[in-house]
Every structure is written in C-alpha cells, then in structure tokens.
N, C-alpha and C positions, 0 to 999 in steps of 0.2 A: 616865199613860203607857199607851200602847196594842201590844198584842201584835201582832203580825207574822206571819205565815202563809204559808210557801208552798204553792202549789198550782197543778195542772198542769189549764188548761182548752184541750181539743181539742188534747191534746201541747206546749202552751206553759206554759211555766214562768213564773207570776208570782208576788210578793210582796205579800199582801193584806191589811188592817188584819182583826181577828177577826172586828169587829161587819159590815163590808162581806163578809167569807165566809160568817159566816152567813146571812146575808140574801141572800146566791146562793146557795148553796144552798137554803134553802126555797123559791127560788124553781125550780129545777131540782126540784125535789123534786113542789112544786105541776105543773108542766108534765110528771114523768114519772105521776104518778096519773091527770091526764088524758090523758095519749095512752098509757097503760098496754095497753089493750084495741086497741088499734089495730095491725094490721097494716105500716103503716107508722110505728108510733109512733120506734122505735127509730133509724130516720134521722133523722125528724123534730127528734129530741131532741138527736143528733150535728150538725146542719145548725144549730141554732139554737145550741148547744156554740162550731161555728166562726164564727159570726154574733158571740158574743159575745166573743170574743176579738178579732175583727177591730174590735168597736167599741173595747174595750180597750185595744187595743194603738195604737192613732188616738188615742185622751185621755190615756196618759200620755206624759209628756216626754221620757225617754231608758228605757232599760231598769233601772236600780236605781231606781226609781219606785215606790214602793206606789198601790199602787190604794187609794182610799178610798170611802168609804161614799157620798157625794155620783155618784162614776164611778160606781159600780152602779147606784147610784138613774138616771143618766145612759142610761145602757145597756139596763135595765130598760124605760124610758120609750121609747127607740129601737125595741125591738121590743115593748113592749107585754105588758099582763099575761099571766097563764094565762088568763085569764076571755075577753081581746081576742082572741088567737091561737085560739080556739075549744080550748082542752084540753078545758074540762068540758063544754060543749053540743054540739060539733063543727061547728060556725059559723065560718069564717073572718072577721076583719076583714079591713077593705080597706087600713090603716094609714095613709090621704092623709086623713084628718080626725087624726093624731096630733100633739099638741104639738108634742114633742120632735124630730120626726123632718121635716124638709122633704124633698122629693122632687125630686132634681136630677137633671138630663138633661145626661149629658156624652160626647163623640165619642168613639167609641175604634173600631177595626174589630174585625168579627165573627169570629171567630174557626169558627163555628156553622156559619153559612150560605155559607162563601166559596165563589169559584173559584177567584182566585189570591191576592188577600189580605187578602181581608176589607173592602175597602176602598168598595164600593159596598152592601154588607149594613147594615156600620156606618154610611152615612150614611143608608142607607134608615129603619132604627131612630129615628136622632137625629129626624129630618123625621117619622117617621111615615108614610112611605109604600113604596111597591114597591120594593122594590130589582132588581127587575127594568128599572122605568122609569129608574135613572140607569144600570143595563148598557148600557141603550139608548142613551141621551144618551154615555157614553160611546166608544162603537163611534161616533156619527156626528161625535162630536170627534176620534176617529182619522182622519177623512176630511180634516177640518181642517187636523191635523197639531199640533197639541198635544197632544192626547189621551192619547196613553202618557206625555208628560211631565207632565201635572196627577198622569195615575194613580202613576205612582213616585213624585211628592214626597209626595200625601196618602198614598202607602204606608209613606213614611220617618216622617212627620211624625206622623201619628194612631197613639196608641199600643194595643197588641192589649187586647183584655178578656180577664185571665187567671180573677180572681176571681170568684167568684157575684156580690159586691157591683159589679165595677165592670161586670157582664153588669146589673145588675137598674139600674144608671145610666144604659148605655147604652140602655134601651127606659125610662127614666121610672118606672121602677115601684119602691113600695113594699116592705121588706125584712120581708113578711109570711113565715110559716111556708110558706104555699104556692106563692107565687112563687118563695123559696130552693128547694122541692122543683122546681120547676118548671127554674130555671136549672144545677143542679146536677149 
C-alpha cells in the first residue's frame, strides 16, 4: 500500500503517490541549488514549476488521478535533468537530442506578433519564414477577391497560442529552461 499526497505544484492541486513526491522534490530541490545564485533563478524555477504541471496534467487521465512515480520519471525526462538544463554549469541544453521529448510543429496564430489576428505571424512561424512575406501574398489576394475570405476562415479555424507550450510548438522548439524564459 502506498501513501497518497497532496500537493499544489504552480497553484494546481494534485494527488501524488510519496515515493513520486519525493522524487520531485529533489528534483526541484537539485534545480533550486543550481539556479540559486542566479538573478533570474527564481522565474526560472516558477516557469519550469508551470512546465511541470502542464506536462502532468497532459499524463493523467481525469483529475482523481494520482500521479505516479513512472509520470514523474515521464516529465522529468520531458524537461531534462538539473545537470541538462544547465542548473549546476550554466550551459543550456538544446533538448532536440532528448529521448523523451519530440519536438512538434503545430499551427496556431500568434498572438505576439499580430495585426489583426494573428493569423499571418502563425503561419509565418509554422513555414519558418517572414510573415511579412504572406502579409504580402495576402494583400495581393485581396486584389483577387478572396483574400479577406481565406483570412476570416484561417482566422476562425487556427486556434490562438495561449500557453508558453503551445507558443514553443508553434515555432518548433524545445521546452528547454530558456526558450520557456524566452516565450513567457
């Protein structure tokens, strides 16, 4: 029989088996000794806090869920040691050589860089290129006379990037400590 825990990571309340809380914690524990000295440690450590509930709360099945020791280990692996995230050297990983963790590229508009809805930023992101250059393409589809009506449906259609995570999907990139500083 195994003890049950609650505990509130980044304001969410979850039910965690002891030996899987232990083992987040040291692991928080390892991560605040290295970014202790750091100027930006203490976001760093809240940003990776909401990182780790988002992966959390994605692996269990409804909310009376306990989190177990395997989900930590899960999550862990997603973002990477203290040693990978640069705590104790101050080296960042780049996290696209990580097991656990693929790196998906998915549409959403930008919420960051819009005019009116995000909607030529976001695909600039997904493509990799200007989103100046589909501004363009779209203003001479105005000429066409489609043009406002492609832009209102991908406006209805592609959903906004609310979250750090689904901002670091929509540019491709890894859910390292500094790209979360980065997108947040």
């Amino acid at each position: 029989m195994k003890k049950a825990i609650s505990a509130n990571i980044a304001g969410t309340l979850f039910q965690i088996d002891e030996d899987a809380y232990i083992k987040l914690e040291q692991y928080f524990h390892r991560i605040e000794a290295g970014y202790n000295y750091s100027a930006e440690g203490k976001e760093i450590i809240a940003d990776l806090e909401i990182r780790i509930t988002e992966l959390l709360i994605g692996r269990i099945k409804d909310r009376s869920s306990i989190i177990t020791i395997e989900d930590v280990n899960w999550a862990i692996g997603v973002l990477g040691k203290p040693e990978d995230l640069g705590a104790s050297q101050g080296n960042q990983s780049s996290g696209r050589d990580n097991p656990y963790y693929r790196v998906v590229r998915r549409l959403y508009r930008d919420p960051d860089n819009k005019v009116l809805g995000g909607v030529c930023s976001g695909l600039g992101a997904y493509f990799e290129i200007d989103p100046v250059l589909i501004r363009v393409i779209f203003v001479l589809l105005l000429f066409v006379g489609f043009g406002p009506l492609a832009y209102i449906i991908l406006w209805i259609v592609i959903p906004k990037a609310y979250t750090v995570t689904q901002k670091l999907e929509m540019h491709g990139e890894a859910p390292t400590p500094e790209n979360i500083r980065k997108y947040s």
